[in-house]
Biopython code that builds the backbone (N, CA, C, O; Angstrom):
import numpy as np
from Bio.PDB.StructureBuilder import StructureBuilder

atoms = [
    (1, "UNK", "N", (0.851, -1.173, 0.000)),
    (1, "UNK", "CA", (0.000, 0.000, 0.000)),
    (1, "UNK", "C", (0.893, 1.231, 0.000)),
    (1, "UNK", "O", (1.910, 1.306, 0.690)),
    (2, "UNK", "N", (0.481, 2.145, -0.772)),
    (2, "UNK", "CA", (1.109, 3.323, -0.795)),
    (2, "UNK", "C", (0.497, 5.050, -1.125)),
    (2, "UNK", "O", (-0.050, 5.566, -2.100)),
    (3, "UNK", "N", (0.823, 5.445, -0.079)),
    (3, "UNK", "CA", (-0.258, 7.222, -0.019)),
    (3, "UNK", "C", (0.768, 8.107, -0.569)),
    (3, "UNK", "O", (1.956, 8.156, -0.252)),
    (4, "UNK", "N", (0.209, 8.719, -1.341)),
    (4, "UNK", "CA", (0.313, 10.652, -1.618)),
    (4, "UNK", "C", (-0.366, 11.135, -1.816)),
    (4, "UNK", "O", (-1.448, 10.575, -1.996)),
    (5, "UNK", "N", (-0.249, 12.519, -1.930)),
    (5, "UNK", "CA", (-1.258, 13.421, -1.901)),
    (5, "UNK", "C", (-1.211, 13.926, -3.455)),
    (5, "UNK", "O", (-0.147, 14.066, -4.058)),
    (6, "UNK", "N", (-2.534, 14.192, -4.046)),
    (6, "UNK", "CA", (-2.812, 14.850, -5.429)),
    (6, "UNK", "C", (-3.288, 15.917, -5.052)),
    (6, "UNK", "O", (-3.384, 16.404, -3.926)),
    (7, "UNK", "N", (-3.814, 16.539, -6.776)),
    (7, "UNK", "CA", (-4.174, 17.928, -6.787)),
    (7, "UNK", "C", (-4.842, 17.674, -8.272)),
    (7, "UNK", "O", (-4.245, 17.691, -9.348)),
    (8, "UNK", "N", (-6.398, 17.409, -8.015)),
    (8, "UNK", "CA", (-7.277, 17.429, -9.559)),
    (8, "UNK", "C", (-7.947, 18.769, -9.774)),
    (8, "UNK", "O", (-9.165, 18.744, -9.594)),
    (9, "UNK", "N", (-7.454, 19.863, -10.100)),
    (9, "UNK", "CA", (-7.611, 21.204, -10.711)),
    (9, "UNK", "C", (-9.144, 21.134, -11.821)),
    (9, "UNK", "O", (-10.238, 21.699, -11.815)),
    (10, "UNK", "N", (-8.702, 20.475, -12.383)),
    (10, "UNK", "CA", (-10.058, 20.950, -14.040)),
    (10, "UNK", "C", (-10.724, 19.402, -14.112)),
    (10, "UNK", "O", (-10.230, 18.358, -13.688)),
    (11, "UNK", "N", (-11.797, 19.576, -14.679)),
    (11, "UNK", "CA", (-12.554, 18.508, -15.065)),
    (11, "UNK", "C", (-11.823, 17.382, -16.242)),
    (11, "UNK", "O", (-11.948, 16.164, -16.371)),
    (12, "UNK", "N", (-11.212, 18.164, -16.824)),
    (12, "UNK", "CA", (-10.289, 17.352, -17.716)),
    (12, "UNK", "C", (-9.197, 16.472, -16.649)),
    (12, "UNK", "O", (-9.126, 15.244, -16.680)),
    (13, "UNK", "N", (-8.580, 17.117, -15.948)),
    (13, "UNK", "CA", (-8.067, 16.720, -14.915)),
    (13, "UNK", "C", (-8.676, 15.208, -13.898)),
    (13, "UNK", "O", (-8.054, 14.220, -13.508)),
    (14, "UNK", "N", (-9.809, 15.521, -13.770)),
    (14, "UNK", "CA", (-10.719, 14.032, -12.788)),
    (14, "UNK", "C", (-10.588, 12.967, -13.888)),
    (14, "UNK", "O", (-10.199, 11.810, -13.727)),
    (15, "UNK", "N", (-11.091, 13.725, -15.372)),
    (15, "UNK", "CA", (-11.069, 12.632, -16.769)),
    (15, "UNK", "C", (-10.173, 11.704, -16.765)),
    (15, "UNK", "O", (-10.290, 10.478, -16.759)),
    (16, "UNK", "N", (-8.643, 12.849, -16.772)),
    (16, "UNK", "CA", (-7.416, 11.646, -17.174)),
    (16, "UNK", "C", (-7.368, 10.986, -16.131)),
    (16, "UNK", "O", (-7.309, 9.832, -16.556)),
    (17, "UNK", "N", (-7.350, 10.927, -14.768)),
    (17, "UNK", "CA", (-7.329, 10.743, -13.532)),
    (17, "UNK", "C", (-7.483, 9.206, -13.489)),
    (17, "UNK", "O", (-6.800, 8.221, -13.212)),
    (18, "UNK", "N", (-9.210, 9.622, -14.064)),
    (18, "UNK", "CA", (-10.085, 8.209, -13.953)),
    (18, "UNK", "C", (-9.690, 7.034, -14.798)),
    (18, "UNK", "O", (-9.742, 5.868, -14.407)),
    (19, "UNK", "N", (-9.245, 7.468, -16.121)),
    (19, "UNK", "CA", (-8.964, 6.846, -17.273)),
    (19, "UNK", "C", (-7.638, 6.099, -16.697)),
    (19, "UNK", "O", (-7.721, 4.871, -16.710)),
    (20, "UNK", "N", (-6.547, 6.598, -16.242)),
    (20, "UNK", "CA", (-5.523, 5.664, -16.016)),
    (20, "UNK", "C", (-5.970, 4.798, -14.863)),
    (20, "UNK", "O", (-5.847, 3.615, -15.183)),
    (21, "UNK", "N", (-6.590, 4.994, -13.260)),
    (21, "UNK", "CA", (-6.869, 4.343, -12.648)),
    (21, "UNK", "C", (-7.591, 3.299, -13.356)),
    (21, "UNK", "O", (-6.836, 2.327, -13.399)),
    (22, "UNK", "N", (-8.427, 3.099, -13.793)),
    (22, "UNK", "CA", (-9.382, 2.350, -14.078)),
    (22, "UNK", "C", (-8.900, 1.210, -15.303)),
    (22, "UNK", "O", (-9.491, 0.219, -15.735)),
    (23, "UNK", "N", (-8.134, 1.552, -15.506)),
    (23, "UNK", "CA", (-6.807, 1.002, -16.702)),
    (23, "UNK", "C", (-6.015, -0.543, -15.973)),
    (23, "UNK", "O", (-5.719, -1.635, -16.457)),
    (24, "UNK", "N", (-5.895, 0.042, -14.655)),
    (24, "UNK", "CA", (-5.187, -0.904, -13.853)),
    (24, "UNK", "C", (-5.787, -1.613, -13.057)),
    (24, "UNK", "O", (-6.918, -1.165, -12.866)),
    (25, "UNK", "N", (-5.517, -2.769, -12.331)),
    (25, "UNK", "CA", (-6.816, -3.055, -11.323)),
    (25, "UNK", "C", (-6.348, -3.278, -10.064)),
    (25, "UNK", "O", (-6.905, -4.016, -9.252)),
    (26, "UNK", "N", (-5.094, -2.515, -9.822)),
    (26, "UNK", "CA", (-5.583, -1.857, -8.674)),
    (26, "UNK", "C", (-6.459, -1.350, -7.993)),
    (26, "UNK", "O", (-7.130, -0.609, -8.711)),
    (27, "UNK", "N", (-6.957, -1.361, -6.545)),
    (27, "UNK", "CA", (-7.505, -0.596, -6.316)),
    (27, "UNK", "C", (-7.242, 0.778, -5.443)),
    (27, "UNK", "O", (-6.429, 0.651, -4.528)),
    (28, "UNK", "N", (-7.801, 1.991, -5.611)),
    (28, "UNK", "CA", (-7.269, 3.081, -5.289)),
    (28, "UNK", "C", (-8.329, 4.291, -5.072)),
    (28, "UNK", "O", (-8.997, 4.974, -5.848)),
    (29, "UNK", "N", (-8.144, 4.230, -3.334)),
    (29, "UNK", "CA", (-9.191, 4.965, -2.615)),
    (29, "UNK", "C", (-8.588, 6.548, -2.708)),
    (29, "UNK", "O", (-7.421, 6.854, -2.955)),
    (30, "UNK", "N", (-9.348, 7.164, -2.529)),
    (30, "UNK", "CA", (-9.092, 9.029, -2.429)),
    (30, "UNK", "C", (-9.983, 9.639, -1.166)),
    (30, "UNK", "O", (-11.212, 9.578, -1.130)),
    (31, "UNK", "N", (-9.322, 10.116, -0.349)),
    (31, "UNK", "CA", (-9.683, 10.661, 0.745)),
    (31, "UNK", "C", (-9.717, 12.122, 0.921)),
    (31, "UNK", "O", (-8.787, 12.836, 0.547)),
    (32, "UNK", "N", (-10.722, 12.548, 1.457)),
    (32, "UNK", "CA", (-10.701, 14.506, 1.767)),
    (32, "UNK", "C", (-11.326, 14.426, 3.106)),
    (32, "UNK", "O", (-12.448, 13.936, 3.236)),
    (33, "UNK", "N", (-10.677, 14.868, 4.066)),
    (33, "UNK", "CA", (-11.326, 15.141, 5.175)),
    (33, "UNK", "C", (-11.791, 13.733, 5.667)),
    (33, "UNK", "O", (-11.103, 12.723, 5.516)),
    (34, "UNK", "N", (-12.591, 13.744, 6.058)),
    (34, "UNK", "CA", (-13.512, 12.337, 6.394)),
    (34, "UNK", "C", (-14.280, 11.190, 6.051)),
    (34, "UNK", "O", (-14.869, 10.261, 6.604)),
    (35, "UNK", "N", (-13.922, 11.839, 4.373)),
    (35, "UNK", "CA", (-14.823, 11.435, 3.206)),
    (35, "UNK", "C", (-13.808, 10.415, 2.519)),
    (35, "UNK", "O", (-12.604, 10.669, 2.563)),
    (36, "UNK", "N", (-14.228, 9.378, 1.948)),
    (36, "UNK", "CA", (-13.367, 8.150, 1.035)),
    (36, "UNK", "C", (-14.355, 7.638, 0.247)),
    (36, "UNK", "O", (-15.411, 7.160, 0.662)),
    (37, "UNK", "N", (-13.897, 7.772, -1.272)),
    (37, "UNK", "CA", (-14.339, 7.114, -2.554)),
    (37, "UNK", "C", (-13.389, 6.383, -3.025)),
    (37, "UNK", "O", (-12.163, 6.398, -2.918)),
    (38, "UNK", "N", (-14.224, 5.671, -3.621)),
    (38, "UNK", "CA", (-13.216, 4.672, -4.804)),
    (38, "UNK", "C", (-12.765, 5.705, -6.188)),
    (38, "UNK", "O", (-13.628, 6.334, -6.801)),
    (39, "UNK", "N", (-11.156, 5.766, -6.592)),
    (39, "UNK", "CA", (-10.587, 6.503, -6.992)),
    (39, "UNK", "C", (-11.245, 6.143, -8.586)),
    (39, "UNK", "O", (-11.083, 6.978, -9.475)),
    (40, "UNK", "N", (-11.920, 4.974, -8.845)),
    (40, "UNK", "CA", (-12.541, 4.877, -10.177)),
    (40, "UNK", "C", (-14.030, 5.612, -10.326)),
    (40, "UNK", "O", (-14.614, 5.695, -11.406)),
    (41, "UNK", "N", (-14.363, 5.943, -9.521)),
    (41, "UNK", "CA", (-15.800, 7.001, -9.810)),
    (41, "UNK", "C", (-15.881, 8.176, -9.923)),
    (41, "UNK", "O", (-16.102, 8.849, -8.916)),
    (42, "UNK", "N", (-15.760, 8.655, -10.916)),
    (42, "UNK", "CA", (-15.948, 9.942, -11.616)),
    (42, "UNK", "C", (-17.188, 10.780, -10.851)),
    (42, "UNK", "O", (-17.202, 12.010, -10.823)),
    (43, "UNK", "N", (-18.105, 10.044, -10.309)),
    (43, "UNK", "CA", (-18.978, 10.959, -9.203)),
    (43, "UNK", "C", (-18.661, 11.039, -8.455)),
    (43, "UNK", "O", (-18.883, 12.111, -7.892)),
    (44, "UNK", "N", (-17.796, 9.939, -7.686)),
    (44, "UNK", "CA", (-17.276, 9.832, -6.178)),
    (44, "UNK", "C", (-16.117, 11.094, -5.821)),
    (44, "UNK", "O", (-15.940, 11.623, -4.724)),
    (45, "UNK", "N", (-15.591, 11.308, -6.771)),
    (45, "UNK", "CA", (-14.385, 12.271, -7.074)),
    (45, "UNK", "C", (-15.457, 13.574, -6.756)),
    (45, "UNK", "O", (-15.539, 14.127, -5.658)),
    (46, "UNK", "N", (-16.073, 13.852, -7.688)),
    (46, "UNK", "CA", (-17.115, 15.073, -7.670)),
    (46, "UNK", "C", (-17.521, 15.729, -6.302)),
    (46, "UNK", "O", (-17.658, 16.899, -5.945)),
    (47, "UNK", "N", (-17.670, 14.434, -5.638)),
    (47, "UNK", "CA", (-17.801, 14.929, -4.291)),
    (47, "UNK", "C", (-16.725, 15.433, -3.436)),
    (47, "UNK", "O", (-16.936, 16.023, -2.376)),
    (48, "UNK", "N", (-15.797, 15.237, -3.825)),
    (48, "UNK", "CA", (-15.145, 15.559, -2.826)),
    (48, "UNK", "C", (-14.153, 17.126, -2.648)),
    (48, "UNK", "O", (-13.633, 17.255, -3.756)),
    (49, "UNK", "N", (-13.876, 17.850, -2.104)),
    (49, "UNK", "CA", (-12.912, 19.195, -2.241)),
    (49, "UNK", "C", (-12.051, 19.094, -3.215)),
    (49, "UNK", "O", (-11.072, 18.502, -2.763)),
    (50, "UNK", "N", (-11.878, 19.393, -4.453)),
    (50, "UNK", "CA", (-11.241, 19.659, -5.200)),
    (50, "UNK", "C", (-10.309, 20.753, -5.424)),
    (50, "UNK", "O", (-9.475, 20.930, -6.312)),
    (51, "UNK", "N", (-10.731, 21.621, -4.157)),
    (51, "UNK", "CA", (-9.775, 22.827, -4.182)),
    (51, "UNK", "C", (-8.940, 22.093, -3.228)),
    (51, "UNK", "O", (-7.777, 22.488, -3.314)),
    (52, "UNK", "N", (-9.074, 21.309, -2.480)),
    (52, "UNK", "CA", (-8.127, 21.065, -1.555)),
    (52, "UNK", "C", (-7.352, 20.123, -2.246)),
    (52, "UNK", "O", (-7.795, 19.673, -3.302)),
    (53, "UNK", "N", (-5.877, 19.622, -1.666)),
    (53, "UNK", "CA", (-5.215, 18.413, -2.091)),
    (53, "UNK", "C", (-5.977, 16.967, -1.597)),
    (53, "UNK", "O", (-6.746, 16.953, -0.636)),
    (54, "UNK", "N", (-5.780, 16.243, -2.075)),
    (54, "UNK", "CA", (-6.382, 14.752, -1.820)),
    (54, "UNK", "C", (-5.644, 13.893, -1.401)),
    (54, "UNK", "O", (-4.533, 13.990, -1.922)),
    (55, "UNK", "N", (-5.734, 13.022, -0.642)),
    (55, "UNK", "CA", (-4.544, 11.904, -0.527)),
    (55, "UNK", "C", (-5.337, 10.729, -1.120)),
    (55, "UNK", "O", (-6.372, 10.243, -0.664)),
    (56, "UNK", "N", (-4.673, 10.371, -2.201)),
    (56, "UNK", "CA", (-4.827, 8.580, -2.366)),
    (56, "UNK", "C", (-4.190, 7.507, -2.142)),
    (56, "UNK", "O", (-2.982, 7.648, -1.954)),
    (57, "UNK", "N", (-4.727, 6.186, -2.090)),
    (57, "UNK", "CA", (-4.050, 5.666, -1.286)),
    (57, "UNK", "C", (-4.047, 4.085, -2.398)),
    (57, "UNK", "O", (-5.096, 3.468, -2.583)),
    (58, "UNK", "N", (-2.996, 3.735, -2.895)),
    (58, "UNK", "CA", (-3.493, 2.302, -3.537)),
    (58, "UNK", "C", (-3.186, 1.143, -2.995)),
    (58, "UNK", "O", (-2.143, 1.121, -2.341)),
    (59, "UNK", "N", (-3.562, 0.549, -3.048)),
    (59, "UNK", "CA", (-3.626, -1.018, -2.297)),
    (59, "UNK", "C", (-2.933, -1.846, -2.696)),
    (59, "UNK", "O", (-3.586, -2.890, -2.676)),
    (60, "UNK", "N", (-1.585, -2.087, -3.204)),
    (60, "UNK", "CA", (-0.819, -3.232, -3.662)),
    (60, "UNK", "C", (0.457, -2.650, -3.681)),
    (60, "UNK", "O", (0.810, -1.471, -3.694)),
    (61, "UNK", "N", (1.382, -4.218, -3.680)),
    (61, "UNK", "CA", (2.938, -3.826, -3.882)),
    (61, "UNK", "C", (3.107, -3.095, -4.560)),
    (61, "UNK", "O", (3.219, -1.974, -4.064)),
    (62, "UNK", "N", (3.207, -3.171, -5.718)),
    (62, "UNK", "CA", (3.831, -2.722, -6.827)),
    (62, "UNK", "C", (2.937, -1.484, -7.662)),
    (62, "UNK", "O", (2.033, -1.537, -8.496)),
    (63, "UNK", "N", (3.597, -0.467, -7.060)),
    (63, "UNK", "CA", (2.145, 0.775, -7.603)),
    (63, "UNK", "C", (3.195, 1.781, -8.384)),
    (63, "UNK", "O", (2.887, 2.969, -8.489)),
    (64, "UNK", "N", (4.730, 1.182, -9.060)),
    (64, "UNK", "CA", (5.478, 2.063, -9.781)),
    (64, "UNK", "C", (5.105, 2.964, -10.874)),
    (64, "UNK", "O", (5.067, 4.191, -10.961)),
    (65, "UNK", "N", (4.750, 1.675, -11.964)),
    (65, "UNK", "CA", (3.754, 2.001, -12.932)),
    (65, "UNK", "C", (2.532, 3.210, -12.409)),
    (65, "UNK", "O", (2.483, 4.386, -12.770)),
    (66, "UNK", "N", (1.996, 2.799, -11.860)),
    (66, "UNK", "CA", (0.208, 3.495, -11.660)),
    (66, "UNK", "C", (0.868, 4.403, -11.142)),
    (66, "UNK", "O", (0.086, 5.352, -11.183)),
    (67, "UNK", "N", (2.063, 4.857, -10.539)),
    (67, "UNK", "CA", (2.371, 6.264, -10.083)),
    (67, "UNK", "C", (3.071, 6.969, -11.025)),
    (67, "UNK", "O", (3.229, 8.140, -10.679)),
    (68, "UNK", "N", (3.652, 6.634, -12.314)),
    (68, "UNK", "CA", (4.299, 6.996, -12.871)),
    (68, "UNK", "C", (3.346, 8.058, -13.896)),
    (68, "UNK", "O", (3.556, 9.252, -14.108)),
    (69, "UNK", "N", (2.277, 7.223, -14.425)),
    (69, "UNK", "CA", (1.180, 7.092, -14.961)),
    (69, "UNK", "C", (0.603, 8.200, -14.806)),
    (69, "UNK", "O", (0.093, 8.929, -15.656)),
    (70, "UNK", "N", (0.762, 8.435, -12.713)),
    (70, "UNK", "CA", (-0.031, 9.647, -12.594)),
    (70, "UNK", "C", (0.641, 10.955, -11.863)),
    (70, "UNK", "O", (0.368, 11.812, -11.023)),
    (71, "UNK", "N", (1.684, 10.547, -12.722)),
    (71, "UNK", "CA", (2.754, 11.755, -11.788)),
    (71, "UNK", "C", (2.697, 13.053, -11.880)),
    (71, "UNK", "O", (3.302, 13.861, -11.176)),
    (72, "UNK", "N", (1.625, 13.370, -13.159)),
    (72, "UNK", "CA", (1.487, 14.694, -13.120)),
    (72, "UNK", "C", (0.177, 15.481, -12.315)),
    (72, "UNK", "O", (-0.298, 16.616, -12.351)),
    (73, "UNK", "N", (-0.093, 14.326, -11.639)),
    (73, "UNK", "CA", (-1.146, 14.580, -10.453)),
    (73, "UNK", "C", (-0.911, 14.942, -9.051)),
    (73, "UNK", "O", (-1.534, 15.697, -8.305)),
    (74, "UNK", "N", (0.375, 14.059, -8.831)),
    (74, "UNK", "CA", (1.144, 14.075, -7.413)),
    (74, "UNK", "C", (1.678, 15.491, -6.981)),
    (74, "UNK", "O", (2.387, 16.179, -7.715)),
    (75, "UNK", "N", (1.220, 15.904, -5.568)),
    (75, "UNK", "CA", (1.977, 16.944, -5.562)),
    (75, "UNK", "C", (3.378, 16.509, -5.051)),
    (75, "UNK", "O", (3.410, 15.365, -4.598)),
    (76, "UNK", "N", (4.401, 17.124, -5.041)),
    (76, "UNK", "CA", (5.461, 17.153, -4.268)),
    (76, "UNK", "C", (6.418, 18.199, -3.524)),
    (76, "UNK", "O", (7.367, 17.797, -2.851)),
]
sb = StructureBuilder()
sb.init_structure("model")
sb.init_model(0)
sb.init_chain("A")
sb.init_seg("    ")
for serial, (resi, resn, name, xyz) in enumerate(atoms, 1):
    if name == "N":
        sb.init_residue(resn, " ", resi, " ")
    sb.init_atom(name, np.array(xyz, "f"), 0.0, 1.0, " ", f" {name:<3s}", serial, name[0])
structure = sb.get_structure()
């Protein structure tokens, strides 16, 4: 398992987001505050602070790929 924190700015932004998660089958939760969706629902996302940063969190060893994938999401 492995957490960082993102930053989904524009609707185009949740798009690509979803498209690579959902690519992999991993699974990969997104958290705001108190709130947790599954990182593949394009509504679940909707809900949540988008002005704020997000932490996601994916569930398996090997999450090189799927982070690489989404590195222009990660803040650092």
């Amino acid at each position: 398992m492995k957490t960082v924190e993102i930053r989904l700015s524009t609707i185009a932004d949740v798009r690509d987001f979803v498209n690579i998660v959902s690519a992999t089958d991993i699974d990969v939760d997104l958290s705001s505050g108190r709130y947790i969706v599954d990182g593949k629902s394009i509504m679940g996302i909707f809900s949540l602070d988008l002005l704020s940063p997000i932490k996601l969190t994916a569930h398996a060893d090997d999450t090189d790929e799927l982070f690489a994938a989404l590195d222009k999401f990660i803040i650092k």
